[in-house]
KEKE-3310 file (N, C-alpha, C; in steps of 0.2 Angstrom, whole numbers, plus 5000, padded with zeros to 4 digits):
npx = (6039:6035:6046:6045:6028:6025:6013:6008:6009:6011:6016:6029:6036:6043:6061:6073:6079:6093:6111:6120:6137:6153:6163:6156:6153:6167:6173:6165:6168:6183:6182:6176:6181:6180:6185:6182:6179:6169:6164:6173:6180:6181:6185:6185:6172:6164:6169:6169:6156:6141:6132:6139:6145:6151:6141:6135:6139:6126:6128:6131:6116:6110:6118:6115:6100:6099:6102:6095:6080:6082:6078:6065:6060:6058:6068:6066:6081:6083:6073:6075:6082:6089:6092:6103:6097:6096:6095:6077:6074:6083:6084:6092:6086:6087:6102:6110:6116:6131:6128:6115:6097:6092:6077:6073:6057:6047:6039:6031:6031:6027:6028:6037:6039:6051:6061:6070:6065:6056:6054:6054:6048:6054:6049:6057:6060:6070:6069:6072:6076:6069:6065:6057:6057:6061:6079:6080:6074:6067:6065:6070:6076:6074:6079:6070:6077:6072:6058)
npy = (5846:5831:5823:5811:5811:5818:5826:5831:5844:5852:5866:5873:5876:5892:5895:5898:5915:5917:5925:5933:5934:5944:5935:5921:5922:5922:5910:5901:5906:5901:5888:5885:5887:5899:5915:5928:5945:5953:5946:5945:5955:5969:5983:5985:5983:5995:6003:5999:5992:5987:5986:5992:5985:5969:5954:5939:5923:5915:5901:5898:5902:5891:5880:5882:5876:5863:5865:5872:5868:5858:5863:5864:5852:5836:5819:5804:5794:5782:5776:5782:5788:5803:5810:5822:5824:5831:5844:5850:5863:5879:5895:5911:5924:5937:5948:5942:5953:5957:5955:5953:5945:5931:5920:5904:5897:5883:5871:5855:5848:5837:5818:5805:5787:5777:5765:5761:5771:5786:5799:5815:5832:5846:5864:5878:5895:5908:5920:5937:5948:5965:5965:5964:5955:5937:5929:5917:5902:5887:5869:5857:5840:5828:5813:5800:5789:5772:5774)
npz = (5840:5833:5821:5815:5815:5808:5794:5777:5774:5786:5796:5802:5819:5822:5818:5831:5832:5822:5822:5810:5809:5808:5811:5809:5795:5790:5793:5788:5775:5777:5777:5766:5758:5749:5748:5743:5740:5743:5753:5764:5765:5775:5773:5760:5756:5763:5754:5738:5738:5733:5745:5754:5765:5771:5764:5768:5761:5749:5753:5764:5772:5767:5773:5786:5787:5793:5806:5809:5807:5814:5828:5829:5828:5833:5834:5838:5845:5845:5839:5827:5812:5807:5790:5779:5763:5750:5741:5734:5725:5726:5730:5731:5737:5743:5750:5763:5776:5784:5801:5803:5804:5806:5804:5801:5792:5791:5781:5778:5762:5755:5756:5756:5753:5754:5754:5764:5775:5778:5764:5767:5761:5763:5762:5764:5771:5774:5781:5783:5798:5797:5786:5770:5759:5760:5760:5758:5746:5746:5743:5754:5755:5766:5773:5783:5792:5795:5798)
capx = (6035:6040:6048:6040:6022:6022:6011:6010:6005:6010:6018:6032:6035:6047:6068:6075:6084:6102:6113:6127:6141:6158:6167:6154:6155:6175:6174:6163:6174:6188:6181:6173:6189:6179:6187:6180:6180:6162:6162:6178:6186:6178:6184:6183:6163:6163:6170:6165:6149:6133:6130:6142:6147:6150:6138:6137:6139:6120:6127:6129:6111:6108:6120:6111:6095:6098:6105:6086:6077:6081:6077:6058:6057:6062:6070:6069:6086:6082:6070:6075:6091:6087:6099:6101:6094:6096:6088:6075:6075:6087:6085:6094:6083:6092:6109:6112:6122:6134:6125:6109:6096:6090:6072:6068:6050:6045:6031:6030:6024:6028:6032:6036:6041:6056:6064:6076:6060:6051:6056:6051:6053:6052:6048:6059:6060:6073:6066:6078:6075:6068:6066:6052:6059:6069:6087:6081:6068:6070:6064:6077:6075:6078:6077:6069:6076:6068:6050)
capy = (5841:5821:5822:5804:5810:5825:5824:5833:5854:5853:5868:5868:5884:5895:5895:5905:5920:5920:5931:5931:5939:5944:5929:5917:5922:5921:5903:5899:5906:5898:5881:5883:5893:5905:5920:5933:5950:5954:5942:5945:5963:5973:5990:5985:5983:5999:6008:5999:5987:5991:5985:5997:5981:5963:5950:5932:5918:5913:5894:5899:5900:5886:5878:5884:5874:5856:5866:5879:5863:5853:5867:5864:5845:5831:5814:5798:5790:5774:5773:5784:5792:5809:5812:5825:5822:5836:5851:5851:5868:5882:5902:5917:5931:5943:5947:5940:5959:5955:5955:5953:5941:5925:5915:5899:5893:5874:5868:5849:5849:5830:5812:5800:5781:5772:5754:5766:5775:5791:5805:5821:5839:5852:5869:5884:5901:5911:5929:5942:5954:5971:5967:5963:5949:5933:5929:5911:5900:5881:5863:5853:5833:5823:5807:5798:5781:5770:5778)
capz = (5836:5834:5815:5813:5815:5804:5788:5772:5776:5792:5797:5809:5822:5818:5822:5833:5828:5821:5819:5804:5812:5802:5811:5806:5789:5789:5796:5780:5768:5777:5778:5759:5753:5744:5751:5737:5745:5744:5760:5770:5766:5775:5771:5752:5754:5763:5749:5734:5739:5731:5751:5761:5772:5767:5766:5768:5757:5751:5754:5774:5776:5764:5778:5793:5788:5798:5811:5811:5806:5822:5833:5828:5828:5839:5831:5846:5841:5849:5832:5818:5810:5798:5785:5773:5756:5743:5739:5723:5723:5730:5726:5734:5734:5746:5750:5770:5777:5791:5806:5801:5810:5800:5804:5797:5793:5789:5780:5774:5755:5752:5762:5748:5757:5753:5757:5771:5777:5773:5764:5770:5756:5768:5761:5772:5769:5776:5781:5789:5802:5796:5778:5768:5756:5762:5761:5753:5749:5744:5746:5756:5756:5773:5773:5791:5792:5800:5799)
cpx = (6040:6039:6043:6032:6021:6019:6012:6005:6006:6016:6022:6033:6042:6053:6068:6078:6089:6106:6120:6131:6147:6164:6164:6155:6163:6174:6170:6164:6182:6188:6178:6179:6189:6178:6187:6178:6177:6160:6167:6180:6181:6177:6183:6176:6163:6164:6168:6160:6144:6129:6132:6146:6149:6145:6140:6135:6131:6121:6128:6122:6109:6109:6118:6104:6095:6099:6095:6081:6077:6081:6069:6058:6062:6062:6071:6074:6088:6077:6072:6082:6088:6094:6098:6100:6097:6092:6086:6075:6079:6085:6088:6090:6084:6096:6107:6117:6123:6131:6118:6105:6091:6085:6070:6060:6051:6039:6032:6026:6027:6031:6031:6039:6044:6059:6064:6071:6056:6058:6054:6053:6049:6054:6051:6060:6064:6073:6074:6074:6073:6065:6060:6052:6063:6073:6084:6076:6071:6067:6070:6075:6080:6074:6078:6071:6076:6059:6047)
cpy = (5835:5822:5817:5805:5817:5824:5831:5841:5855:5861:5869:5876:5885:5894:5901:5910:5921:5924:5930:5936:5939:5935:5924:5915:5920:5914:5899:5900:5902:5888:5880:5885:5896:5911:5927:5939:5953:5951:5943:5952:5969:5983:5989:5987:5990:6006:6006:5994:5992:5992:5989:5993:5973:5958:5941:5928:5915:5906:5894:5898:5895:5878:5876:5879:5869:5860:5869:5872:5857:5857:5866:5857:5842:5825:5809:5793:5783:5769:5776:5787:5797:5811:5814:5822:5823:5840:5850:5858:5874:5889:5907:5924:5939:5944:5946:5949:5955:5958:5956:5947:5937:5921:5910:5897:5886:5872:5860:5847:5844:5825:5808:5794:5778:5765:5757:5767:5780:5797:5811:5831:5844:5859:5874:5890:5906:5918:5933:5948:5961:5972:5963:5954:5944:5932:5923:5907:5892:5876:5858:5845:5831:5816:5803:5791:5777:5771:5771)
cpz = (5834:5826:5813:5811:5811:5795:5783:5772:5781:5792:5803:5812:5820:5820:5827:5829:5826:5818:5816:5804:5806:5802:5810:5797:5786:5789:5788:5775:5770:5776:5769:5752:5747:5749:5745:5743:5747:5751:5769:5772:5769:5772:5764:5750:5757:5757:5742:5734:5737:5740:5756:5765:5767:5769:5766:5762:5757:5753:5760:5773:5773:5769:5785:5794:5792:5803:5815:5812:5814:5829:5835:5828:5834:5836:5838:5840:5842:5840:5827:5816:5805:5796:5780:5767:5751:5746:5732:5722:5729:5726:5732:5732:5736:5750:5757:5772:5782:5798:5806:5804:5805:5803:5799:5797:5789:5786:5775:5768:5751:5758:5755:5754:5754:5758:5765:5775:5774:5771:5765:5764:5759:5765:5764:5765:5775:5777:5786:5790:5799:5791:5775:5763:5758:5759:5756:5754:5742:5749:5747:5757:5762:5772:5781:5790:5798:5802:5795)
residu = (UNK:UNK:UNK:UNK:UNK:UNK:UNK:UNK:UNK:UNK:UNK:UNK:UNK:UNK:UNK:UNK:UNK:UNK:UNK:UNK:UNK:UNK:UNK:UNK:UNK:UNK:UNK:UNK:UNK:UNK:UNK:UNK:UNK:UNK:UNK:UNK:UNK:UNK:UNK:UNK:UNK:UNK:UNK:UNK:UNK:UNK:UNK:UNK:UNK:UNK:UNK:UNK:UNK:UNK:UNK:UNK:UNK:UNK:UNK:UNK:UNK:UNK:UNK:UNK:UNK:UNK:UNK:UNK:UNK:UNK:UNK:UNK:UNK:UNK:UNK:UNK:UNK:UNK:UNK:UNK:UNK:UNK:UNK:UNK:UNK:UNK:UNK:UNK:UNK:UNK:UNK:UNK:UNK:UNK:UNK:UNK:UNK:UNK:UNK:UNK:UNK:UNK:UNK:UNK:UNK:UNK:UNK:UNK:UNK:UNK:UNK:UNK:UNK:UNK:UNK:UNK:UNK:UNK:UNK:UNK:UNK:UNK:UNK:UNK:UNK:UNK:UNK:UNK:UNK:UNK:UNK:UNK:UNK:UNK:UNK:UNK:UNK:UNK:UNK:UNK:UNK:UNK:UNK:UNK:UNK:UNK:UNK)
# end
């Protein structure tokens, strides 16, 4: 789908699948330098995690979204630039386990128009593989410029 021609409900198809392995998670605490041991120790989580295992940082999948996000659209870079925004709202509703498999959905629930271009507050929900409730739900601002 062309970013530029998306209006306000549109929903977008779905991400691939991915999967939040223990060295993804490392890399995320090594680069965020929250190395709490909930995330990294493995055998700690085995013996004392309410989880058995460690899970991942909920600001990984928060992270993940430009990347799930531009799976599902298409930007012509000859017209437009998208750049992250903000988020107006962020929740964690279920812990990420390590190796668990992460889809995004998209659905467009505002276009506001500034000087730069449009702004876009795309709605995602981040469900995981097996389980009933997602991982995270949150409106992230992208801003199209040039639109």
């Amino acid at each position: 789908m062309e970013f530029s021609q998306l209006t306000i409900g549109d929903k977008l198809p779905n991400s691939e699948w991915f999967t939040v392995d223990q060295a993804k998670i490392n890399e995320f605490a090594d680069a965020t330098e929250d190395h709490q041991w909930i995330h990294i120790d493995e055998k700690r989580c085995r013996e004392e995690s309410p989880f058995g295992m460690t899970i991942a940082h909920g600001f990984l999948s928060a992270s993940l979204m430009p990347k799930m996000f531009e799976q599902v659209i298409t930007v012509d870079p000859k017209k437009n630039t998208m750049l992250n925004y903000g988020i107006d709202t962020l929740r964690f509703l279920e812990p990420v386990r390590v190796n668990d498999q992460l889809q995004y959905t998209f659905e467009v629930s505002d276009i506001e128009v500034k000087p730069s271009g449009k702004l876009f507050k795309v709605a995602v929900q981040v469900n995981i593989k097996g389980r009933d409730k997602p991982a995270m739900i949150g409106t992230f601002l992208t801003l199209l410029l040039g639109a």
